[in-house]
N, C-alpha and C positions, 0 to 999 in steps of 0.2 A: 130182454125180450118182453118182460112184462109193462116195460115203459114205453116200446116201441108199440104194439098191440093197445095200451090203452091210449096212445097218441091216432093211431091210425083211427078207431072209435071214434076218438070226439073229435074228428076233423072231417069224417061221415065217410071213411073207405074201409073196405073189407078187410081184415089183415090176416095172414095166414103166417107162418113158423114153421122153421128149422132150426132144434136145436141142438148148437155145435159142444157145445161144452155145461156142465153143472158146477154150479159155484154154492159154497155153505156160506153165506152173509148173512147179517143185517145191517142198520147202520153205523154199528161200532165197529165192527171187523169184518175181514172175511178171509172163514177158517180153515177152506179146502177149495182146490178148484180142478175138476175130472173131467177131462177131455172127450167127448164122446168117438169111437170107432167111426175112421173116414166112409167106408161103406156103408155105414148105418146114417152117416149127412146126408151120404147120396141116395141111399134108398129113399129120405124124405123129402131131399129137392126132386126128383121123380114123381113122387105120387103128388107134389104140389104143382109140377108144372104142367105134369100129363091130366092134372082136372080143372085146375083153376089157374092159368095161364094168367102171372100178374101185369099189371101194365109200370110197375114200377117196383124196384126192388131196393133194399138193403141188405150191408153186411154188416156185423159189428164183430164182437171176440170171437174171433175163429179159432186160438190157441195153439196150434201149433203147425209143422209145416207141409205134413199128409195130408192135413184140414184144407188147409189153405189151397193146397194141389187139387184136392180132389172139388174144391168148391170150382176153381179157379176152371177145372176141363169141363167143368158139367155145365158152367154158362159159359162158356165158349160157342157161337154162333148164335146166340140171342139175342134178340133187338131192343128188349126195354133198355131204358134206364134203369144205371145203377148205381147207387150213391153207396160209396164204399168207406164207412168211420172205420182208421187201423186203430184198433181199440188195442193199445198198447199196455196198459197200467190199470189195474184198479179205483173206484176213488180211495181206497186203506190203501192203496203201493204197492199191491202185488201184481208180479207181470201176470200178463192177459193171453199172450205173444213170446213164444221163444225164438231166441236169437237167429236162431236159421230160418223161422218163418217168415223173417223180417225182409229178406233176399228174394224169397221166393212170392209172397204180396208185392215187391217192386216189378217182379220181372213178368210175374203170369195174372195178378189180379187187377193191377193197377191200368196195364193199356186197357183192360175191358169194360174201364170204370168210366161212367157216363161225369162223375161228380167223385170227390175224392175231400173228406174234411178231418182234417189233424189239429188237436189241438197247439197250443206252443210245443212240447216236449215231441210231440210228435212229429210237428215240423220240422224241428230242428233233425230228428233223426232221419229223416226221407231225404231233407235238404241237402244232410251232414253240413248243418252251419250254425249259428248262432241266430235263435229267433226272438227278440224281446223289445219291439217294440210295431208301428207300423208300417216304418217303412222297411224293417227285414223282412215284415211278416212279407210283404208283397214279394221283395225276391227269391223267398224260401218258397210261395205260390210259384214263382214262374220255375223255378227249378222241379217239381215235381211236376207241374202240367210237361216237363220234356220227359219227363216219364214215361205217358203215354195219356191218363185222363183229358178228359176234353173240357175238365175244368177242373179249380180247386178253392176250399173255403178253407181259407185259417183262421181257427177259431181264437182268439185274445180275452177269451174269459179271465185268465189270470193276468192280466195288465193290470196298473195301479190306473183308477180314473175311467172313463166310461168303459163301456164291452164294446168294443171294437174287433168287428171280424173282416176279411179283405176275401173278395171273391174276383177270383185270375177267372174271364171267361171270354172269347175269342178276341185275344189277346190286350185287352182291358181290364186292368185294377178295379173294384167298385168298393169303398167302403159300408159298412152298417152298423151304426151306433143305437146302443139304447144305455138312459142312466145305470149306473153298475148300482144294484139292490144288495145290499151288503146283508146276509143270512147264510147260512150253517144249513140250510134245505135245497142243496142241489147239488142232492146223488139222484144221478142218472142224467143232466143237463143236456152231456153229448150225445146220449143214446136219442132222448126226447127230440131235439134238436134235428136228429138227420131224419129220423122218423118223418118228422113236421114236415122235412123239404121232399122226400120220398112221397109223401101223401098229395103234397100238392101237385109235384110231376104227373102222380098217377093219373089225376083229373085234369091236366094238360094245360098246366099253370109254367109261363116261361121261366127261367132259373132264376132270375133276379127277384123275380117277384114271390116265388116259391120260398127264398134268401130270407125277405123281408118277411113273409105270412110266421114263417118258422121263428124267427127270429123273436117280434111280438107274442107270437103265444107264450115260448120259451121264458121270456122277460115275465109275461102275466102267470106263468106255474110257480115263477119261485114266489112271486110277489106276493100271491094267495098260497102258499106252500100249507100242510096243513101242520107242521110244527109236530110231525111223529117221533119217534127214538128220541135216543140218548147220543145220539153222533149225527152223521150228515145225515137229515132226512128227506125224503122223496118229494117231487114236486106237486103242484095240484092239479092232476091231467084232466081235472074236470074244469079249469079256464076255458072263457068263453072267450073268443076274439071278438065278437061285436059286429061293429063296422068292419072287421077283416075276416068277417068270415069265407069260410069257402064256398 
């Protein structure tokens, strides 16, 4: 949440919060993780939507499958976009997501999802296939857009050789490369990442382009990352895009 907020910031949109779950990290481990009470999301998705009605949303760890349900009815008939990370895993490996939440994000989250981005592991679970290279990533996309999302980014961060992500959108493949930055500072990548493509929707940026703006930044946070902890450290959400600004 903290990465998603300091992304929406330096890309010049308001960010507001709801949060689903508390986790005890840094970036060597992380040593607890408390699910917050379903009525108490939705008490918060309420007083964020009944005052400051966003034009763009995201979802990331929602942790389990009340969460999920109860996120899943409360945007039910709303018109933004909504870019939904199934934030499965920790980056230490601890689930984010239990097993039955998994079922219920396919069946009530995912048709509602404007944009839908799974890492590899992630893809491969929604796909139920094997995702590891490009051209799976593409039919692990097309198999989750029948889902129901109206679109889907696999993200290829862990491919060996450039960051290749494949975006399935009205029924076209697109790839997005940028050179793979080899560093140990990017915890939170995914979170930042969909943040970036959310912020740009918000200010009515098309999805490919949204892809690409998200994408460069992402590349430019790890690049200047500021080198914090002792394990994977955060990225540098104060990169500037430049010529890509918004």
């Amino acid at each position: 949440m903290q990465a998603d907020l300091k992304t929406f910031h330096q890309l010049g949109v308001y960010g507001t919060s709801v949060v689903t779950l508390l986790t005890v990290q840094n970036t060597v481990t992380v040593r607890a993780v408390e699910a917050v009470k379903p009525e108490m999301v939705v008490a918060q998705l309420d007083a964020v939507l009944e005052d400051i009605p966003p034009a763009a949303a995201k979802t990331g760890a929602l942790g389990n499958e009340a969460i999920v349900r109860a996120v899943a009815r409360r945007l039910a008939g709303t018109s933004f976009p909504l870019v939904v990370d199934p934030v499965m895993v920790s980056k230490h490996g601890l689930p984010l997501l239990d097993d039955s939440a998994r079922s219920t994000l396919v069946q009530l989250l995912l048709p509602r999802a404007f944009l839908v981005t799974p890492n590899l592991e992630e893809a491969a679970v929604l796909a139920g296939m094997q995702v590891n290279d490009p051209k799976t990533m593409e039919a692990a996309a097309r198999r989750i857009a029948s889902l129901g999302p109206q679109a889907v980014l696999v993200k290829g961060g862990h491919l060996a050789g450039d960051a290749v992500d494949v975006l399935y959108w009205k029924g076209q493949c697109c790839h997005f490369a940028e050179k793979r930055i080899e560093s140990r500072n990017t915890h939170g990548t995914g979170c930042t990442y969909s943040a970036a493509i959310t912020a740009a929707l918000a200010i009515g940026r098309q999805l490919p382009e949204a892809v690409a703006l998200a994408k460069k930044f992402v590349t430019l946070a790890i690049q200047s990352s500021p080198g914090l902890g002792k394990g994977f450290g955060p990225l540098n959400h104060h990169a500037k895009l430049g010529d890509y600004d918004l």
